[in-house]
N, C-alpha and C positions, 0 to 999 in steps of 0.2 A: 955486491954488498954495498960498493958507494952508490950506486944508484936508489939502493932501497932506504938507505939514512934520507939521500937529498926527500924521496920520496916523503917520507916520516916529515921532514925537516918543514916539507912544505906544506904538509896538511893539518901540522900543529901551529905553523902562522894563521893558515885561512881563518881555524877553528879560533884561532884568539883574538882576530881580523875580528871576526862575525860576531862573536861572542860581547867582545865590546861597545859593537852600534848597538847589539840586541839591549842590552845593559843600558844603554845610551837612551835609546827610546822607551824602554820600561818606565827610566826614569823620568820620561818628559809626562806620560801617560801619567805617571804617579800624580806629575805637577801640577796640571790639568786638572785631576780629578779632586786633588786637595784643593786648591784656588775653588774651586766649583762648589765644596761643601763648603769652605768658608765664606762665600756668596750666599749661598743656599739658607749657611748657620745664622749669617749678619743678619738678615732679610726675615728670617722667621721671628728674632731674637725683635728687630723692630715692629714686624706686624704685630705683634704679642702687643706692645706697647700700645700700638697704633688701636688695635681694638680694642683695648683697656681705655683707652682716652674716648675713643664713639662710644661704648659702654656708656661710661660713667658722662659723658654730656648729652646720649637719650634720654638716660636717666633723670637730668635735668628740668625737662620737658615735661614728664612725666609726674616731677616732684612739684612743679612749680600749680600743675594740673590738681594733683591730690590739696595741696593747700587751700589754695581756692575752695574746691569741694566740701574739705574739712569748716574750714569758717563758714560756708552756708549752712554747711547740716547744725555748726554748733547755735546758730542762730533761731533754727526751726526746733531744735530739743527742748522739751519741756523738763526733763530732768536733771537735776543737780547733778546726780551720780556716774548718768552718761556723758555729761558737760564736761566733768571731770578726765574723764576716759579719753574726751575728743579733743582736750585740751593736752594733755599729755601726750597724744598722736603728733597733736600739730606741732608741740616744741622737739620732739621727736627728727619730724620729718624735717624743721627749718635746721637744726643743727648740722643734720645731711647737706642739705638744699647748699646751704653757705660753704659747709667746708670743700663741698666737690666743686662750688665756683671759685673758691681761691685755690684750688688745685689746681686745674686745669691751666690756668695763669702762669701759678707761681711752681706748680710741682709738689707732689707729696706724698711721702713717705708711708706713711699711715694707708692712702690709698694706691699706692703704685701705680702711680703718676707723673712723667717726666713734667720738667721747667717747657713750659712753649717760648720757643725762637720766633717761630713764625710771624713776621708782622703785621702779614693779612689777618688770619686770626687773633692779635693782638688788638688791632683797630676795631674788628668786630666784636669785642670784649669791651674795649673803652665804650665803645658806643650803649652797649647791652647793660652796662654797671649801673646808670643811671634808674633805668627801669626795675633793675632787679634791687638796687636798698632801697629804692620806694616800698615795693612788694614788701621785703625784708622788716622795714621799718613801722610798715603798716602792722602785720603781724604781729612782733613784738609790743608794738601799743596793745595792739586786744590781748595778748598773754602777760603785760604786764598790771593792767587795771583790770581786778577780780568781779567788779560789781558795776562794768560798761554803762555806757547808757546807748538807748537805740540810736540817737545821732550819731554818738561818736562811731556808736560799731558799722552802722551805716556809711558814713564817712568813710572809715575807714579800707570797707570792703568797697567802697567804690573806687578809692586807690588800686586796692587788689585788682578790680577787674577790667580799669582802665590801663594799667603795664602789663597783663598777663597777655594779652595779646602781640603787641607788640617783642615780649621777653620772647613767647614761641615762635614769632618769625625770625627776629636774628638768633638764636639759637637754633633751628633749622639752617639757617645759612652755615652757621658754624660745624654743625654736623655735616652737612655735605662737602666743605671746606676737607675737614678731616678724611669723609672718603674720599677725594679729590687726590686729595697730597697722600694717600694708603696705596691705592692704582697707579699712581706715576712712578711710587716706586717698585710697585711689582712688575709695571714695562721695565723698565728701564735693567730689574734685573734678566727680564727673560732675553734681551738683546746681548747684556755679556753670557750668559745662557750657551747663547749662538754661538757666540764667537767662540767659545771654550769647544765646544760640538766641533767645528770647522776644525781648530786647530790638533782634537784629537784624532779627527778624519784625515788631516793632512801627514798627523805621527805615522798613522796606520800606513798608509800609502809611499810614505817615505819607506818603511819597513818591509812593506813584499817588494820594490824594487833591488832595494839594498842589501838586504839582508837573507829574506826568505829565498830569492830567485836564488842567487850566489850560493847559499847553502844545498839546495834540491840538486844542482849542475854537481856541486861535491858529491852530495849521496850518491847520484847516478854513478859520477865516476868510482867511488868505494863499494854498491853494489855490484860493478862489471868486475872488477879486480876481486871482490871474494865469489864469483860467479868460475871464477879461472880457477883457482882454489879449489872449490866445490869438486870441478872436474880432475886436480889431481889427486884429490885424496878419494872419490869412489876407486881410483885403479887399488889403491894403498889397502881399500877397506875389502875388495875383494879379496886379496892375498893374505889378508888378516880372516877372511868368514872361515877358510876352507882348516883353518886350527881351533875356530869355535864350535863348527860340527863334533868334531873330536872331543872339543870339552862338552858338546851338551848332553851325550852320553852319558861321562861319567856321574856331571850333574844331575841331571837323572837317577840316576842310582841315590844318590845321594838325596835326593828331595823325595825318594821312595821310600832311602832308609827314614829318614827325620818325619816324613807321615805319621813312620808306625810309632816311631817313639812321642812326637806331640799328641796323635789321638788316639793310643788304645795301650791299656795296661795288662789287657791278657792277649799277648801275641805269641808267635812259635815260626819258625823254619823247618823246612821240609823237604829230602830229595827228592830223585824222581822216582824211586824206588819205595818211599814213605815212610823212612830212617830218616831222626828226626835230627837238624842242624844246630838250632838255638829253640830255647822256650825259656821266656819267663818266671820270674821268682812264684808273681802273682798267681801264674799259671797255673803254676805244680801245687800250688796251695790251696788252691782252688779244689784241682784235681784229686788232692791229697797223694801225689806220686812226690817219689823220691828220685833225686839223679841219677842214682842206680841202676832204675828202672826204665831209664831213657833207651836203652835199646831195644824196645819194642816199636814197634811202628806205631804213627801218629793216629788214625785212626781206633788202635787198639788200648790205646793211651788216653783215647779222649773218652773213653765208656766201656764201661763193663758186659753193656748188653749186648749179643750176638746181633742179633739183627739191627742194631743199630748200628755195628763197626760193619757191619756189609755194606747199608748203605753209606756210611763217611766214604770208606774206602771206595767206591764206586764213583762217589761225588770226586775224591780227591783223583783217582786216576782219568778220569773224562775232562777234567780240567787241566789241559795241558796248551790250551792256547791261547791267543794274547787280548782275554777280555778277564773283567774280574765281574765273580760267581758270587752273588749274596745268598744264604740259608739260616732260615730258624731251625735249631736244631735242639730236641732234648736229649741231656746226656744224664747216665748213671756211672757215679763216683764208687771206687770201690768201699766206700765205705756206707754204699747204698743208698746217698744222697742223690734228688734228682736237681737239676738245673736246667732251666734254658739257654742257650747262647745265640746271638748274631753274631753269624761267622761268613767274612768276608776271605775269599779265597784270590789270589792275585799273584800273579805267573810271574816268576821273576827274569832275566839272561846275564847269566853270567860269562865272562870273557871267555869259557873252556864252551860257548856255545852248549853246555850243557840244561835243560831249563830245572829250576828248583820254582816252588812254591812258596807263598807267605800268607800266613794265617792271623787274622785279626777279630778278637774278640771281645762281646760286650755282654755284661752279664745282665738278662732282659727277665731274669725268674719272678721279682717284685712285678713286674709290667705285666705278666700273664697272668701272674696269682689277679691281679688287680684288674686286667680286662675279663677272668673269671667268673669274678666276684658281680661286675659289671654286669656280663650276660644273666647270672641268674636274678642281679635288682631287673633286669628289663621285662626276663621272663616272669616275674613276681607282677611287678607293676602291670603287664600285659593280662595275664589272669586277674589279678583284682581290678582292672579297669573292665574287662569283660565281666566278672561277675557283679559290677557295678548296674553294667547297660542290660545284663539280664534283670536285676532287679527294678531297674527301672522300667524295663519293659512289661516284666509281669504289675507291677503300678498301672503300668499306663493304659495294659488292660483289660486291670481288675477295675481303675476309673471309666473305661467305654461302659463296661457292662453296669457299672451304678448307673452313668448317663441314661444308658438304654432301661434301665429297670425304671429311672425317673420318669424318665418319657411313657412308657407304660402303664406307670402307675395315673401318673396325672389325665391319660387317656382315659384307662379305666373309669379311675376315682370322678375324672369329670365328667370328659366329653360322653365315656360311655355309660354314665348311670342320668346323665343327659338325654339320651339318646331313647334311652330303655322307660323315661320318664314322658318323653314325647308321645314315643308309640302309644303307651297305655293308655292316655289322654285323649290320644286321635280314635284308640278305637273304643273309647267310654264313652266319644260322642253321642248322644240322640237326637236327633233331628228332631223328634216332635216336640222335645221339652226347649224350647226357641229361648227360654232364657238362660238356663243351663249351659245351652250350646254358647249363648255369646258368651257367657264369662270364659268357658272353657278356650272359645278361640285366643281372645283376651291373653288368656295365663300362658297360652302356646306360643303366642305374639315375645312373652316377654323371657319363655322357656329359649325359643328359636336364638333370640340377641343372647342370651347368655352362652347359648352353643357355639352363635357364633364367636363370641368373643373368645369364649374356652380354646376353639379352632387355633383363631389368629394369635392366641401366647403360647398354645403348642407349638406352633409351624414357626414365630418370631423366635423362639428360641434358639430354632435352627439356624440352617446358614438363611439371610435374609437375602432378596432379591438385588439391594440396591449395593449392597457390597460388591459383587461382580460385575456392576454395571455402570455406577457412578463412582467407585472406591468409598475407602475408609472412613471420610469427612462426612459425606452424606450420610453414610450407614450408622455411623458414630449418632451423628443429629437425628437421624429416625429412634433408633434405640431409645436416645433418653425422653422423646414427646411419647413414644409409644408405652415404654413402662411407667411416666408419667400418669398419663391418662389410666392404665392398666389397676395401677395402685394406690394411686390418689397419692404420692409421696413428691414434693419440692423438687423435683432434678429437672437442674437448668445444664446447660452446653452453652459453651463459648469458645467459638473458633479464631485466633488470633492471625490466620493466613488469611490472605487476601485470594490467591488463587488456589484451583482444587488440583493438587497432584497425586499423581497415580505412581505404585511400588507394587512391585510383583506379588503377586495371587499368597504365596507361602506368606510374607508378611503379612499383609492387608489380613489375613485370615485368622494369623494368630493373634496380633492386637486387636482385631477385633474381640476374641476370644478371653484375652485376659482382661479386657476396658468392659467387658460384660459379667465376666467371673467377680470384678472389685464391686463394678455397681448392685451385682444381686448379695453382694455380702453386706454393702450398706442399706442396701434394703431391709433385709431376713435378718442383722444381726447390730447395728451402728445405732437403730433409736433417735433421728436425727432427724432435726427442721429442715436441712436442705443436703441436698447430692451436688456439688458443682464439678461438671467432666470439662476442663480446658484444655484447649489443641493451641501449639507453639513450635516455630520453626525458627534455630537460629544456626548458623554454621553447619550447616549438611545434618542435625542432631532434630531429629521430629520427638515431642518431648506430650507426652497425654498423662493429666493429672489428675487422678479421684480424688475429691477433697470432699469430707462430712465432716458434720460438728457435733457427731454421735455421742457415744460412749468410752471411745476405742477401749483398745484390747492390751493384754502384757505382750509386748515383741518377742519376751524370753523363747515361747513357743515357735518363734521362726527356724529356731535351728535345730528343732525336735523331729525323731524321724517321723516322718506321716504315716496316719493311721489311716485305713480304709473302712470310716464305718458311720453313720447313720446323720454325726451331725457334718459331715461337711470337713473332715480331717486333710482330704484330699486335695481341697481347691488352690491352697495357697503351694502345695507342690506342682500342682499340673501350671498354674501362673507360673514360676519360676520355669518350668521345663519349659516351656510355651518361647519365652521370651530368651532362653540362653540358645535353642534351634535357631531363633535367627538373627544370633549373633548381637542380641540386644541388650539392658541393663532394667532390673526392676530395683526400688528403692519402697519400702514400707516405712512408713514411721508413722507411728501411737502412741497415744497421752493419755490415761484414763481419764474419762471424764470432761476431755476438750476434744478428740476426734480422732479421724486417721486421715494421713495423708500418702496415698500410693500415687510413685510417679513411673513411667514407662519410659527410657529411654533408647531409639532406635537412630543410629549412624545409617545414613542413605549411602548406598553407595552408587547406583545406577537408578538415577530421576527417571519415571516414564509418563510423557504427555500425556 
């Protein structure tokens, strides 16, 4: 016991040993560092001045320059009113001029300005003063007589220009004077600087000899000493585990019982026989049982329906080992209410090694009605989105077969009353009537071009060649020269990409489809000077714009169900279908009377060379 005081005794010296120097040197560091700001603070506190003072005697230079200047230009002015202006400049600028030279001398307030000690720069001032109240005085003569004469003003600016020289060399000297004496004192602080550095270097190093070493040899010795500690108290703590297994047991129990009562308010107890131990207020309430009635078994308690207490009781006897059993279960209340519960089943051991049971439940009836309710919105949803895409499908083709009827008809109606106009022709020939025959070749010549062209906006209507070959840009520029010429209508292209990229065959095929649906509608229905189709690529978004300066149309009709009939009801649905397949965006907008503008917006996702 005395050895462990002395022990105490002498590790509460060391620590107030140490503790002292460490105190000791904190404080020198403090010293150091203050001394250093107040260097630092002195030293900024004078630069401040010291540039205030270069400042304002640049400026000098600079005034004495403006002066001069000012008296020429007022001499070359023909105008009374700018004379005026330039005269007021100059009493201006001398007022300046004068009081920053007795500043500088004498100090001032007004310009924050210290008094100069220095007597180099004092000598260079006496010397300097001479030239500058000539200047001075020159000036003031021409501002003082309003109605000079050229001698005098000549004269007198010949004073100006004969000290103005000599004022900017010793003023130069003077300036440089000042940054001379600005730099000696920024050495001379960076040297105590030093010295301040050295002698906080020297604290430091004073301190891991003295202090830090001393101290770590302590720690070591107080780390080994509760190292020995350490080792008597694991024996202590063994002798102590072998009474906590016994308590975690009961603990146990106990953080089983307090489950049931923090998370569930319909709970119940149960033997092994399924004679029931404890149940709930909430329970019976539920249940609509009375205490009474508690001697029924749990199962037969939990529902009314035969086949249901089979299965409980089946679940509750098979659960007799040490896992817990989760079940949704529907029960019927004798008062022929149904309910859902989550019931958690969890095996309990009691000290008589007998096992009982613990039943935990959550009333889940809202949750089912409500995932119910859910499955038939899906199944709803499901049939009307199907009956959706059959409707669309029969649209889409009752639209093939107009297409095909179009196509048809236009064969018919042209190519083949073309055709059937040819033959006749060719076999009404006569050879011997030789002038008959030329006209007739003639009209055949002019028959043939019409067939042929009839051909080429049958077949152009189709899928074109250059679409699968060169893509969409090229295809896009054929279209509009080809129904250009076709119809004698204004449609220009303008493609704003520099190179030509390629997008899979399904895209490429339906903008092409809908960028030919817009244009035949500005054709056939817009009344319009020009068709302008512009291609733009900005952020992965390829962007194709039909713009006329037709008639346009009421928009109202966009969101009208489409009709399948003679004028064209169809188009602006099959556009829309066209462009949502491939995940695109179409945009119409119409003015009557000013135009329409459709834009086609497709997101790339996968660029092909």
């Amino acid at each position: 016991m005395e050895n462990s005081n002395k022990q105490n005794a002498l590790d509460t010296s060391t620590f107030l040993r140490v503790r002292k120097w460490y105190l000791l040197a904190l404080a020198a560091i403090a010293i150091t560092i203050i001394l250093a700001n107040l260097l630092i603070q002195s030293h900024l506190n004078s630069q401040l001045s010291d540039s205030r003072v270069i400042n304002v005697a640049g400026f000098q230079r600079a005034f004495s320059q403006k002066l001069v200047k000012e008296i020429l230009l007022l001499n070359e002015t023909p105008s009374s009113q700018k004379k005026q202006h330039i005269l007021a400049e100059i009493e201006k600028t001398l007022e300046v001029w004068k009081a920053s030279h007795l500043g500088l001398q004498s100090g001032s307030i007004e310009l924050n300005l210290p008094k100069e000690n220095d007597s180099e720069i004092l000598s260079l001032f006496k010397i300097l003063d001479p030239h500058h109240k000539k200047m001075v005085g020159a000036v003031e003569k021409i501002l003082s007589q309003k109605n000079i004469s050229n001698s005098d003003f000549n004269s007198q600016k010949s004073i100006l220009l004969e000290n103005e020289r000599e004022f900017l060399r010793l003023m130069n000297d003077i300036v440089n004077k000042y940054d001379s004496r600005s730099n000696s004192k920024l050495q001379n602080l960076k040297h105590k600087e030093y010295w301040l550095l050295a002698l906080s270097l020297l604290i430091l190093l004073l301190e891991i000899f003295f202090i830090f070493k001393p101290l770590s040899v302590q720690i070591r010795k107080t780390i080994s000493n509760l190292m020995q500690s350490e080792s008597k108290s694991v024996t202590k703590s063994k002798k102590i585990e072998s009474l906590l297994i016994e308590k975690e047991k009961s603990l146990k129990e106990l953080q089983e019982l307090n489950f049931v009562i923090d998370n569930a308010a319909l709970f119940a107890s149960a033997r092994a026989d399924g004679s029931i131990v404890f149940i709930s207020k909430k329970f019976l309430n539920l249940l609509s049982v009375e205490r009474e009635q508690l001697s029924k078994p749990l199962s037969e308690l939990l529902t009314t329906d035969e086949g249901q207490q089979r299965y409980l009781k089946e679940v509750l006897k098979n659960n007799r080992k040490n896992n817990i059993r989760n079940e949704e279960i529907q029960i019927t209340t004798v008062n022929k209410d149904s309910f859902w519960l989550d019931i958690s089943i969890i095996p309990m051991h009691q000290a008589s090694k007998q096992q009982s049971i613990l039943i935990l439940c959550s009333d889940i009836t809202e949750r089912k009605q409500n995932q119910l309710k859910l499955e038939q919105l899906t199944q709803q949803n499901f049939e009307e989105r199907m009956n959706q895409k059959r409707l669309q499908a029969s649209q889409i083709v009752e639209g093939q077969e107009e297409e095909r009827k179009r196509i048809a008809k236009d064969i018919h109606d042209g190519i083949g009353q073309m055709l059937t106009a040819l033959r006749f022709n060719i076999e009404s020939i006569d050879i011997s009537n030789r002038e008959k025959t030329v006209e007739k070749i003639a009209y055949l010549k002019g028959l043939t071009a019409d067939l042929i062209k009839g051909v080429r906006t049958a077949t152009f209507n189709l899928t074109p060649p250059e679409l699968s070959d060169h893509g969409i840009f090229p295809a896009l520029h054929k279209m509009t020269s080809e129904l250009a010429k076709l119809t004698g209508k204004n449609i220009l292209f303008e493609n704003k990409i520099e190179e030509n990229m390629r997008f899979n065959s399904l895209a490429e095929t339906n903008i092409y489809r809908v960028t030919q649906e817009a244009v035949n509608n500005a054709i056939k229905y817009a009344e319009s000077n020009y068709i302008l189709v512009s291609i733009k690529f900005s952020n992965d978004i390829l962007s194709i714009i039909i713009d006329d300066d037709g008639k346009g149309f009421n928009t109202s009709i966009l969101g009208e169900v489409p009709k399948n009939n003679s004028d064209g009801g169809m188009g602006l649905f099959f556009m829309k279908e066209r462009i949502s397949y491939i995940n695109g965006r179409l945009f119409i907008n119409s003015i009557l009377g000013k135009g329409t503008k459709v834009t086609i917006n497709y997101k790339i996702q996968n660029k092909e060379d």
